[in-house]
N, CA, C and O atoms as CSV, one atom per row, in Angstrom:
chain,resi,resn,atom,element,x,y,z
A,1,UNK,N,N,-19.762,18.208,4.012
A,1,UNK,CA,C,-19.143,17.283,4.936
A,1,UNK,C,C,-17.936,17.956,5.574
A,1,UNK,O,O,-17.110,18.626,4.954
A,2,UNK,N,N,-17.923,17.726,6.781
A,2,UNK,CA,C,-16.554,18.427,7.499
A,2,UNK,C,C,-15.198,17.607,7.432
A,2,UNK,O,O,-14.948,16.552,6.849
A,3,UNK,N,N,-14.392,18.440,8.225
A,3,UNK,CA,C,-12.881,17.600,7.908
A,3,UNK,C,C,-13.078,15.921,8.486
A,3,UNK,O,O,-13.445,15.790,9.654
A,4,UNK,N,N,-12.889,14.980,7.855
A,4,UNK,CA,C,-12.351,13.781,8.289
A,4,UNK,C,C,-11.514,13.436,9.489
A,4,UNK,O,O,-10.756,14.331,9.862
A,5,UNK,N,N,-11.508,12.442,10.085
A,5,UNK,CA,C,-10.486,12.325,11.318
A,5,UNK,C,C,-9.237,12.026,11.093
A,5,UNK,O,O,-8.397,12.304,11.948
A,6,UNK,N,N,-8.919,11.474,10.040
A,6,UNK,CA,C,-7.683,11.272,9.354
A,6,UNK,C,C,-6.760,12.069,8.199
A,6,UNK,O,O,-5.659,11.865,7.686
A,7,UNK,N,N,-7.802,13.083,8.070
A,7,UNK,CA,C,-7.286,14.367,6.868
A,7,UNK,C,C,-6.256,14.411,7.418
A,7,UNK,O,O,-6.081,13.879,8.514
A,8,UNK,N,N,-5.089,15.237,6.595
A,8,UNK,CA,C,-3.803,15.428,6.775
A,8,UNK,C,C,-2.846,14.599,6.992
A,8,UNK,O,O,-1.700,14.991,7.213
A,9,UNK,N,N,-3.204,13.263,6.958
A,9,UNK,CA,C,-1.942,12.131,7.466
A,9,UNK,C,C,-1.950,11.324,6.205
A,9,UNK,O,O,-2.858,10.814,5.548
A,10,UNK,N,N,-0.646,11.370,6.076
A,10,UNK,CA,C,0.334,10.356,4.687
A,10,UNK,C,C,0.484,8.831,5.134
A,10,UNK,O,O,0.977,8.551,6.227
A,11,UNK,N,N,0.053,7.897,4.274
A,11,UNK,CA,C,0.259,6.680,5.063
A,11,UNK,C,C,0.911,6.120,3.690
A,11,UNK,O,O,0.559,6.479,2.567
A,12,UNK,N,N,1.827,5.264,3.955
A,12,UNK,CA,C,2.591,4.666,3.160
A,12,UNK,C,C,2.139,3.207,3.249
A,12,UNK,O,O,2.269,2.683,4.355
A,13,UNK,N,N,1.560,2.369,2.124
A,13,UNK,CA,C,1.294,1.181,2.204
A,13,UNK,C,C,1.478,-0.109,1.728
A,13,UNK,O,O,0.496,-0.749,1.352
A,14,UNK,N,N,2.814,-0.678,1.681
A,14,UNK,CA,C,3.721,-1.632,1.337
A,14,UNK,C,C,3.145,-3.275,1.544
A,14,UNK,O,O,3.972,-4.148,1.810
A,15,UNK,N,N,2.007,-3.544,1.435
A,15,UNK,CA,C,1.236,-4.606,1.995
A,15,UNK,C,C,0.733,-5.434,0.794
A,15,UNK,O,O,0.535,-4.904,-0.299
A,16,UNK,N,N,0.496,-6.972,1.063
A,16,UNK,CA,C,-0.685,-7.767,0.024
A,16,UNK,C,C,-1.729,-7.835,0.404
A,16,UNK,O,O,-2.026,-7.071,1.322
A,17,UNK,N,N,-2.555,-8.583,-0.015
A,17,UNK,CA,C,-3.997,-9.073,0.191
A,17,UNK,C,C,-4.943,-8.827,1.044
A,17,UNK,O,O,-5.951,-8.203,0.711
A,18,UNK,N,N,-4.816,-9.123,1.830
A,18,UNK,CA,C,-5.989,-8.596,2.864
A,18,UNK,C,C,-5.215,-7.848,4.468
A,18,UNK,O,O,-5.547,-6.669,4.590
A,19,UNK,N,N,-4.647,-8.166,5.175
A,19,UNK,CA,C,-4.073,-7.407,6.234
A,19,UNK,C,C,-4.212,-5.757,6.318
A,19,UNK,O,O,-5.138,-4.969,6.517
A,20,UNK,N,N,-2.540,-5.645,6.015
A,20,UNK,CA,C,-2.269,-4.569,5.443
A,20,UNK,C,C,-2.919,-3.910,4.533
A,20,UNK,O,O,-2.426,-2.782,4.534
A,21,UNK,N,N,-3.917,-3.981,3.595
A,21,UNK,CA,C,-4.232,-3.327,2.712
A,21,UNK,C,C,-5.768,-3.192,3.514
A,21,UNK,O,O,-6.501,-2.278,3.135
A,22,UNK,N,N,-6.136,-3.890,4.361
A,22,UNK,CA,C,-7.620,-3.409,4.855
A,22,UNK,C,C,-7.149,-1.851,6.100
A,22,UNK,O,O,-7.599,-0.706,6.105
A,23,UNK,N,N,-6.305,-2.384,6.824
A,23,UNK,CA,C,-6.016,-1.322,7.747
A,23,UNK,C,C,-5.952,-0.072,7.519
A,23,UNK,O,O,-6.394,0.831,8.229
A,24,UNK,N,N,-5.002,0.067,5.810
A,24,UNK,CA,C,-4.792,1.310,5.075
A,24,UNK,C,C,-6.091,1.920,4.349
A,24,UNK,O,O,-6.229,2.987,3.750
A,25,UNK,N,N,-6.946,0.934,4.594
A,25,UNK,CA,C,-8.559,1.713,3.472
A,25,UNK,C,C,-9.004,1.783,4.379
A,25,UNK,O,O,-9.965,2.508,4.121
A,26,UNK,N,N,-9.075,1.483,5.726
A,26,UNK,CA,C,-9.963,1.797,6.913
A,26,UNK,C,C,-9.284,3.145,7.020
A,26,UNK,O,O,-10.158,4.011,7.055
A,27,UNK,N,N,-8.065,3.664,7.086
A,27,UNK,CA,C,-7.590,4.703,7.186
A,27,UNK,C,C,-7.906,6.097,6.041
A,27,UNK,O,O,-8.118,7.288,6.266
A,28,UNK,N,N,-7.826,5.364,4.857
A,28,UNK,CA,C,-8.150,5.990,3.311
A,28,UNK,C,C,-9.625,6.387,3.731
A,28,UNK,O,O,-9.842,7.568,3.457
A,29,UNK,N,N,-10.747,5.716,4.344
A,29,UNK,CA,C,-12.332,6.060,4.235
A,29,UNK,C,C,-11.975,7.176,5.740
A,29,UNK,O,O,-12.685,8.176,5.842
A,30,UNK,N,N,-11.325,7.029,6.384
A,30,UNK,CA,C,-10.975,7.954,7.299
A,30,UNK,C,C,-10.298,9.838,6.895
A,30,UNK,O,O,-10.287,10.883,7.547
A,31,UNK,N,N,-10.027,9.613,6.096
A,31,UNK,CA,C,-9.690,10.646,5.219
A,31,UNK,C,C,-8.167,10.860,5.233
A,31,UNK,O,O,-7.747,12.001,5.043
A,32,UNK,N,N,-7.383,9.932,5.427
A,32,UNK,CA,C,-6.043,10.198,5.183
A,32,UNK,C,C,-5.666,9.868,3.089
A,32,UNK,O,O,-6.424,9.466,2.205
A,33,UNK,N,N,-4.491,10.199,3.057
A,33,UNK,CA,C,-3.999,9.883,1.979
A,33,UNK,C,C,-3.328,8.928,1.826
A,33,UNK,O,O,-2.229,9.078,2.360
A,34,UNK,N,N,-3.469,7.877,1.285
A,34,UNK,CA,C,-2.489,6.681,1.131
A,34,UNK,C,C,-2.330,6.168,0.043
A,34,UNK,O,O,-3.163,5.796,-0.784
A,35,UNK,N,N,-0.969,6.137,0.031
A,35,UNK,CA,C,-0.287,5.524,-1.250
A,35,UNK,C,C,0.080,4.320,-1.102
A,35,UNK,O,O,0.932,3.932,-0.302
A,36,UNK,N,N,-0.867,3.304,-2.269
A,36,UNK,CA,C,-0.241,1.984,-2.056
A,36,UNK,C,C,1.283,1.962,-3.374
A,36,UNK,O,O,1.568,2.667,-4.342
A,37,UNK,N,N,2.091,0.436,-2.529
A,37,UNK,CA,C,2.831,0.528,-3.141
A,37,UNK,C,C,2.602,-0.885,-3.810
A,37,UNK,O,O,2.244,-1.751,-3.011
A,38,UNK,N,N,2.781,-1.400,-5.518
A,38,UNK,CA,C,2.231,-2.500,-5.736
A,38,UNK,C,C,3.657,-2.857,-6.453
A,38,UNK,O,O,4.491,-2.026,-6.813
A,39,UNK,N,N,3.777,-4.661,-6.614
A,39,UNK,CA,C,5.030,-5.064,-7.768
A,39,UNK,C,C,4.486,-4.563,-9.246
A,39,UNK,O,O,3.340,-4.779,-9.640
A,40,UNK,N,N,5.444,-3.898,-9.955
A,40,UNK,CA,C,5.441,-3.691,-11.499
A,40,UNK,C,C,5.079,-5.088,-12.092
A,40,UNK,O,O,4.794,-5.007,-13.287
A,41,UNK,N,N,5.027,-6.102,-11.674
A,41,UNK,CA,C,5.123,-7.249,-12.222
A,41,UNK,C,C,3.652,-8.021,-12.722
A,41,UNK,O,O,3.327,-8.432,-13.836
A,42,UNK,N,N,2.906,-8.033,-11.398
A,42,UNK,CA,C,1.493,-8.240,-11.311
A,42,UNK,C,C,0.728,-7.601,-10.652
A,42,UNK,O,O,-0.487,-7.622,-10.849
A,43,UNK,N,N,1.365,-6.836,-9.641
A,43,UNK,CA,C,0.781,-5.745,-8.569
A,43,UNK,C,C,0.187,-6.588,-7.585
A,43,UNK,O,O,0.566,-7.757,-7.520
A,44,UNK,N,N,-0.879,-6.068,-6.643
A,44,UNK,CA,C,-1.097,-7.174,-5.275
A,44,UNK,C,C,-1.831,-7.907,-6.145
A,44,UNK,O,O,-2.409,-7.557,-7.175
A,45,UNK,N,N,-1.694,-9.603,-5.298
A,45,UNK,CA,C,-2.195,-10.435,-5.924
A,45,UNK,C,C,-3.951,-10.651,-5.571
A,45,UNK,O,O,-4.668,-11.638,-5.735
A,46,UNK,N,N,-4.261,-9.263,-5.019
A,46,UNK,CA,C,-5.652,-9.566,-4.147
A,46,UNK,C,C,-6.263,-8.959,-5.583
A,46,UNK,O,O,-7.485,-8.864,-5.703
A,47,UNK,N,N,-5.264,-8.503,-6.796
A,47,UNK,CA,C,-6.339,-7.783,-7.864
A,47,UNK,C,C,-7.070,-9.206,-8.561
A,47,UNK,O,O,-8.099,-9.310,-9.229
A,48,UNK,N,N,-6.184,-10.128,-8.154
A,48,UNK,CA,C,-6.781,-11.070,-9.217
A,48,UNK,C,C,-7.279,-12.386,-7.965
A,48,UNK,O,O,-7.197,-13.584,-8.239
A,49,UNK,N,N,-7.605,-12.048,-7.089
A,49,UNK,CA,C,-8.220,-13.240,-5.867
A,49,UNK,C,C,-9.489,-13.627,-5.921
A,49,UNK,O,O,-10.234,-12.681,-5.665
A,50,UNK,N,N,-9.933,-14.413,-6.098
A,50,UNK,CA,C,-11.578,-14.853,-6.024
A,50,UNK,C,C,-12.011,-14.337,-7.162
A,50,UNK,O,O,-11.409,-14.064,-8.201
A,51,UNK,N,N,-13.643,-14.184,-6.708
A,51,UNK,CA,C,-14.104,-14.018,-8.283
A,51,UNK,C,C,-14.126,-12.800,-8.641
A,51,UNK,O,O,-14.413,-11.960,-7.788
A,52,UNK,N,N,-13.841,-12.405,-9.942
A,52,UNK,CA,C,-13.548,-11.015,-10.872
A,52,UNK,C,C,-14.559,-10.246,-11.259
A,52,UNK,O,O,-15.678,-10.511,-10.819
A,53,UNK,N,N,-14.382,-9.155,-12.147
A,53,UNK,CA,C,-15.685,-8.631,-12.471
A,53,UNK,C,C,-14.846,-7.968,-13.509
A,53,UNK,O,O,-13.912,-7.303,-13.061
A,54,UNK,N,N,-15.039,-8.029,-15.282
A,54,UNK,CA,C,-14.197,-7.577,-15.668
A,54,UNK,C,C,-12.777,-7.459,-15.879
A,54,UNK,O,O,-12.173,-6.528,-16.410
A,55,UNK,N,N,-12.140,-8.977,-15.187
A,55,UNK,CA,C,-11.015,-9.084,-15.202
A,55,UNK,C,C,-10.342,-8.852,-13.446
A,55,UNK,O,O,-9.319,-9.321,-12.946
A,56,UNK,N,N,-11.364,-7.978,-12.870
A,56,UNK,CA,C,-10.186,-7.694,-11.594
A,56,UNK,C,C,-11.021,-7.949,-10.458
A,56,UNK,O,O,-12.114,-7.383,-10.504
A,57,UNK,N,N,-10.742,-8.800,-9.244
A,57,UNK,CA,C,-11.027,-8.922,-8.149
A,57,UNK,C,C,-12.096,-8.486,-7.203
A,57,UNK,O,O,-11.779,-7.858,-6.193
A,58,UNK,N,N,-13.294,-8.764,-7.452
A,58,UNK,CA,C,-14.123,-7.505,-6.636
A,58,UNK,C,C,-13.911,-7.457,-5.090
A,58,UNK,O,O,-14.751,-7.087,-4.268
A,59,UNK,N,N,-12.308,-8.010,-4.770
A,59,UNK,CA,C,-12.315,-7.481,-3.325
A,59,UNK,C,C,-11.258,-6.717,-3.454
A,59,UNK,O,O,-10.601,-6.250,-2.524
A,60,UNK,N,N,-11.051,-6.556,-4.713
A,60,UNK,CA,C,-9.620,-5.094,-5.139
A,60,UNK,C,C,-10.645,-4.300,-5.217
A,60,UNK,O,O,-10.418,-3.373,-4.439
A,61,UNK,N,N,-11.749,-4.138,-5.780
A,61,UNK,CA,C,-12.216,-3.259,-5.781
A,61,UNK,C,C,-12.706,-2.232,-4.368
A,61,UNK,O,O,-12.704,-1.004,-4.282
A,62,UNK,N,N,-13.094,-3.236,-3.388
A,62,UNK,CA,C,-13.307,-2.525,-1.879
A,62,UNK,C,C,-12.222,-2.300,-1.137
A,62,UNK,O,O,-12.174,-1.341,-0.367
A,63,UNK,N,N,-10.985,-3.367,-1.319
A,63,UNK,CA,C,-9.870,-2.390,-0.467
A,63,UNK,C,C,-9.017,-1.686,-0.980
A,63,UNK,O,O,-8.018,-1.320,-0.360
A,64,UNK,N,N,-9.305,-1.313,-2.436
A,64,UNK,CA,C,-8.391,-0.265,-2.969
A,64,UNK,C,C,-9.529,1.338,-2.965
A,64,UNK,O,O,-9.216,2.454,-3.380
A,65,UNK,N,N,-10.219,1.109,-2.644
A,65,UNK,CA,C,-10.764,2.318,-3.004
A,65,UNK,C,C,-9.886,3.567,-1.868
A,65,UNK,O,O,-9.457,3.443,-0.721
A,66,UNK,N,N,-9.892,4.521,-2.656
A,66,UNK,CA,C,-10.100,6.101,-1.899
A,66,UNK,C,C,-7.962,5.637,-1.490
A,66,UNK,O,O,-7.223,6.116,-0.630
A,67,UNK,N,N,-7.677,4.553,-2.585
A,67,UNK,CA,C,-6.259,4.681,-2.706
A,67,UNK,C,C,-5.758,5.403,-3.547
A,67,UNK,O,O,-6.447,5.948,-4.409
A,68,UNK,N,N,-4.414,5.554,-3.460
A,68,UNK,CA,C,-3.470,5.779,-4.788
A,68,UNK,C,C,-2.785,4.851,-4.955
A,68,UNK,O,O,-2.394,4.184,-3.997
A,69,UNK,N,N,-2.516,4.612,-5.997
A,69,UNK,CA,C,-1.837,3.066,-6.618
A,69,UNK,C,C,-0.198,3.524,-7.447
A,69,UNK,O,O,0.059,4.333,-8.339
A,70,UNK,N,N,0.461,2.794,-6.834
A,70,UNK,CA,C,1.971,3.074,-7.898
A,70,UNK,C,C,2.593,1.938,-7.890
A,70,UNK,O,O,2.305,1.238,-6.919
A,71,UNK,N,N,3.592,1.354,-8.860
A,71,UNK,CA,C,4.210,0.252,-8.848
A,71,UNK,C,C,5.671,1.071,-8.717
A,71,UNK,O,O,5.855,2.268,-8.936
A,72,UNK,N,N,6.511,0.213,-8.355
A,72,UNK,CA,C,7.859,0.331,-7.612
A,72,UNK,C,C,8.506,-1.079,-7.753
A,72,UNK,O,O,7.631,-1.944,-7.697
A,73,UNK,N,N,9.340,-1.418,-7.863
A,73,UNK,CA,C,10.197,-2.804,-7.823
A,73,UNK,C,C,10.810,-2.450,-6.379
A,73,UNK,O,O,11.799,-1.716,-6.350
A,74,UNK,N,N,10.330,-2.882,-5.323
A,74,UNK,CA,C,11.439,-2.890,-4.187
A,74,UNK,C,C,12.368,-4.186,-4.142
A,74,UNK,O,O,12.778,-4.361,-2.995
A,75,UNK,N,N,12.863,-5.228,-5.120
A,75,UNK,CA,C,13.960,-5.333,-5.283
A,75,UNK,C,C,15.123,-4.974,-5.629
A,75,UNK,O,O,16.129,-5.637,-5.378
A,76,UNK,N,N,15.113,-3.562,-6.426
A,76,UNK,CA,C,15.881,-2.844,-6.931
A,76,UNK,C,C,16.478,-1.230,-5.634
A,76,UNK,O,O,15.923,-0.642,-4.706
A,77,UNK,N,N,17.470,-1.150,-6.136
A,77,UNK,CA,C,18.087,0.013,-5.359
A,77,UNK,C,C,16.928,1.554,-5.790
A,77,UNK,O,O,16.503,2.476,-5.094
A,78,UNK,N,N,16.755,1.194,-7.263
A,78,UNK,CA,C,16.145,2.542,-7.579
A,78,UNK,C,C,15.045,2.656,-6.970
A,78,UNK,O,O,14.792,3.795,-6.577
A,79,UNK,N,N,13.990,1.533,-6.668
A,79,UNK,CA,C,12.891,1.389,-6.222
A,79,UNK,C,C,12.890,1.608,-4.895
A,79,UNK,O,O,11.991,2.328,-4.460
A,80,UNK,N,N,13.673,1.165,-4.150
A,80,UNK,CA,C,14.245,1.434,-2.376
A,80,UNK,C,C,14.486,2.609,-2.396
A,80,UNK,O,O,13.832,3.297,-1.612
A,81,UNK,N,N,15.458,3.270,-3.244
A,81,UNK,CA,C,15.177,4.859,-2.662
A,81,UNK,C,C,13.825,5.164,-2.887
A,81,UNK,O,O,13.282,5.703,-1.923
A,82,UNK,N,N,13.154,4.988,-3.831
A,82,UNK,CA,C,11.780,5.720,-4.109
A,82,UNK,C,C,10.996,5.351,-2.762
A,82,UNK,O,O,10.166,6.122,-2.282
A,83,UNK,N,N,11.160,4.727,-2.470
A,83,UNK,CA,C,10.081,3.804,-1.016
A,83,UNK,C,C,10.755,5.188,-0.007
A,83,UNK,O,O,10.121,6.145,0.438
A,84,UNK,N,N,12.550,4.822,0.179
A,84,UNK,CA,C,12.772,5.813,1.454
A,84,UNK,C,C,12.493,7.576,1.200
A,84,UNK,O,O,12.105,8.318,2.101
A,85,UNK,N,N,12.806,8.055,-0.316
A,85,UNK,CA,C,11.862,9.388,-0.155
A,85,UNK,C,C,10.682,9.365,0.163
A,85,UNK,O,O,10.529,10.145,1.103
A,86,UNK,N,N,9.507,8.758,-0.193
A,86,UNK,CA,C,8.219,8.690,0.185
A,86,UNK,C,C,8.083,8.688,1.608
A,86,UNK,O,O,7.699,9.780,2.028
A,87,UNK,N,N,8.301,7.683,2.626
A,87,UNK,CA,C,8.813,7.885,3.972
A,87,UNK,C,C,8.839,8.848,4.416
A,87,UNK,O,O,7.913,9.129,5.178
A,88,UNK,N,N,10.051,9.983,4.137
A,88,UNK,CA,C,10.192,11.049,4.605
A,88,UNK,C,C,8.942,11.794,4.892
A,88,UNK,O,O,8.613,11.805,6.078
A,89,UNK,N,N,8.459,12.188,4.362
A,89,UNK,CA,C,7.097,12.745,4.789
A,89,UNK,C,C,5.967,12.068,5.007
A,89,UNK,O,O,4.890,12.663,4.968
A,90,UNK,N,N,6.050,10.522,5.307
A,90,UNK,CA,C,4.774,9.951,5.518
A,90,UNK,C,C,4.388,10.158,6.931
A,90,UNK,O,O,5.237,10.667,7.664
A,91,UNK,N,N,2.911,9.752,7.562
A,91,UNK,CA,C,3.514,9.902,9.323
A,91,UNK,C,C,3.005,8.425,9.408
A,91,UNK,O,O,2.868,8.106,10.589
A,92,UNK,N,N,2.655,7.344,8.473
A,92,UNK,CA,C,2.712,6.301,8.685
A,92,UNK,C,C,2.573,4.961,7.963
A,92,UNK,O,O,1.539,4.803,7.315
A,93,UNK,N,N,3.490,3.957,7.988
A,93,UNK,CA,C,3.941,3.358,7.137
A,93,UNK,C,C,3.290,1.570,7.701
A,93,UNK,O,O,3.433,0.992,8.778
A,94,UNK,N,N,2.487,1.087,6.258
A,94,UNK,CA,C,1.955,-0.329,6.868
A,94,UNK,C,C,3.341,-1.154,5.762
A,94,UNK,O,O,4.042,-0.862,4.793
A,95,UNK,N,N,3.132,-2.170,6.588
A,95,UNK,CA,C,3.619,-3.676,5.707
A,95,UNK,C,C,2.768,-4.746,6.471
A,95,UNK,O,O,2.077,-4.711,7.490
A,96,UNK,N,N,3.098,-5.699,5.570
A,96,UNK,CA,C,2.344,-7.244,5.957
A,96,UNK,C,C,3.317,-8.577,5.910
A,96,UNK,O,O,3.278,-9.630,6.546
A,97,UNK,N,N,4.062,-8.165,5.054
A,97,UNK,CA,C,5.354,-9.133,5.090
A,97,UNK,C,C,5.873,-10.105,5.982
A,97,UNK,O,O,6.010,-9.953,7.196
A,98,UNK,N,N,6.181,-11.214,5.248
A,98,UNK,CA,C,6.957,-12.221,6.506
A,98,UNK,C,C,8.434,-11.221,7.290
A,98,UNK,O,O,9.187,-10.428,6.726
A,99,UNK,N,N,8.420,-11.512,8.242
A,99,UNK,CA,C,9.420,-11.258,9.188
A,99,UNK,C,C,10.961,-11.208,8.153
A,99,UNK,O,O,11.387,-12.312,7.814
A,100,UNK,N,N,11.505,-10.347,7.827
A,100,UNK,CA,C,12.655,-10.015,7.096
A,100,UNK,C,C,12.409,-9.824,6.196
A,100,UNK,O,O,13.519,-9.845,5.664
A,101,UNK,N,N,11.666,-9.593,5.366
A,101,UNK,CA,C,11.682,-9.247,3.970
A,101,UNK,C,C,11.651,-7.898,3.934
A,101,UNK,O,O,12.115,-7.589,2.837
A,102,UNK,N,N,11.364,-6.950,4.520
A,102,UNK,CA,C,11.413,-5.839,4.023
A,102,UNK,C,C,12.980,-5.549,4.221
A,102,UNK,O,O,13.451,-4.633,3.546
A,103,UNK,N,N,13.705,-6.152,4.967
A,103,UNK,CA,C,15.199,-5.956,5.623
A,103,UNK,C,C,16.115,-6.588,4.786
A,103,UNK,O,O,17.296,-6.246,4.739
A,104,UNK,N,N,15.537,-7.684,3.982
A,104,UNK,CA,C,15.982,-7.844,2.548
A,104,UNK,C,C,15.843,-7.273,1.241
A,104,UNK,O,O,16.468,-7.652,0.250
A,105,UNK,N,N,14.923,-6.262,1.279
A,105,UNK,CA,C,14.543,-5.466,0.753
A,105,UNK,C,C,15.679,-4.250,0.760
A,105,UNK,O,O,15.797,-3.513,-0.219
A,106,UNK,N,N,16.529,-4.098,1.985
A,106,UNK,CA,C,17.040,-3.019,2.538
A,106,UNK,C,C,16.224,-1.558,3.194
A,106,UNK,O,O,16.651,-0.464,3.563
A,107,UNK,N,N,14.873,-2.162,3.121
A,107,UNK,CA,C,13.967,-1.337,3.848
A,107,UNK,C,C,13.761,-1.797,5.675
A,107,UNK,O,O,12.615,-1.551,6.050
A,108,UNK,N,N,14.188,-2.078,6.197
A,108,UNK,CA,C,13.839,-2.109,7.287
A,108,UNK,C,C,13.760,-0.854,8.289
A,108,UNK,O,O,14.276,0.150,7.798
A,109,UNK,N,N,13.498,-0.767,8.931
A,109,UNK,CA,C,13.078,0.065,10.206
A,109,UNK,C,C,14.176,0.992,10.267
A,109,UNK,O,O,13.817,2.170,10.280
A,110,UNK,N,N,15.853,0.714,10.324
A,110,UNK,CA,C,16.784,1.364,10.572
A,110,UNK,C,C,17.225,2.524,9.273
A,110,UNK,O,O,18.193,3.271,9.414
C-alpha cells in the first residue's frame, strides 16, 4: 500500500462522542496520527454509549480505531501544559466543546 493522504500530519483531538471524534478517525483512516485526549476520570463518554460488547461501546470501538488514546485532566495546570506541549508540533487540533470551555480550561486559541 502506498503513502496515505494524510501521512505525516499530527492531529490533536480534544473532543466527546460523536463530532469531533468522527472527523479525527476520518482523518486517522486517512493516515494521519492522532492523539486522542480522554478525562482520567471516565474517558469519552461514547466508551460507554449504547449497546456494549464486553463492557465498552461498540461505537468506541469504530471511532477510536487507528487512534492513540491518553488521559490528561485538562482541569488541572499540569494537564494544560501537557495539552499546550502536544500542540506545538501538532498541525491540527479538533474540539467539540460548548463555546468557552476550552478558555476555561485556559486552553483557548490565544
Amino acid at each position: 500500500m502506498g503513502q496515505m493522504p494524510l501521512q505525516g500530519i499530527k492531529v490533536i483531538e480534544i473532543g466527546t462522542l460523536i463530532a469531533g471524534p468522527f472527523a479525527a478517525r476520518l482523518m486517522a483512516e486517512s493516515g494521519a496520527e492522532v492523539i486522542k485526549i480522554e478525562s482520567p476520570k471516565d474517558g469519552d463518554p461514547l466508551r460507554q454509549w449504547r449497546r456494549l460488547h464486553n463492557g465498552t461501546s461498540l461505537w468506541w470501538y469504530v471511532q477510536a480505531r487507528n487512534k492513540k488514546s491518553v488521559t490528561i485532566n485538562l482541569k488541572k495546570e499540569a494537564g494544560q501544559e501537557i495539552i499546550r506541549q502536544l500542540v506545538k508540533d501538532a498541525d491540527i487540533v479538533i474540539e467539540n466543546f460548548r463555546p468557552g470551555v476550552m478558555e476555561g480550561w485556559n486552553l483557548g486559541w490565544e
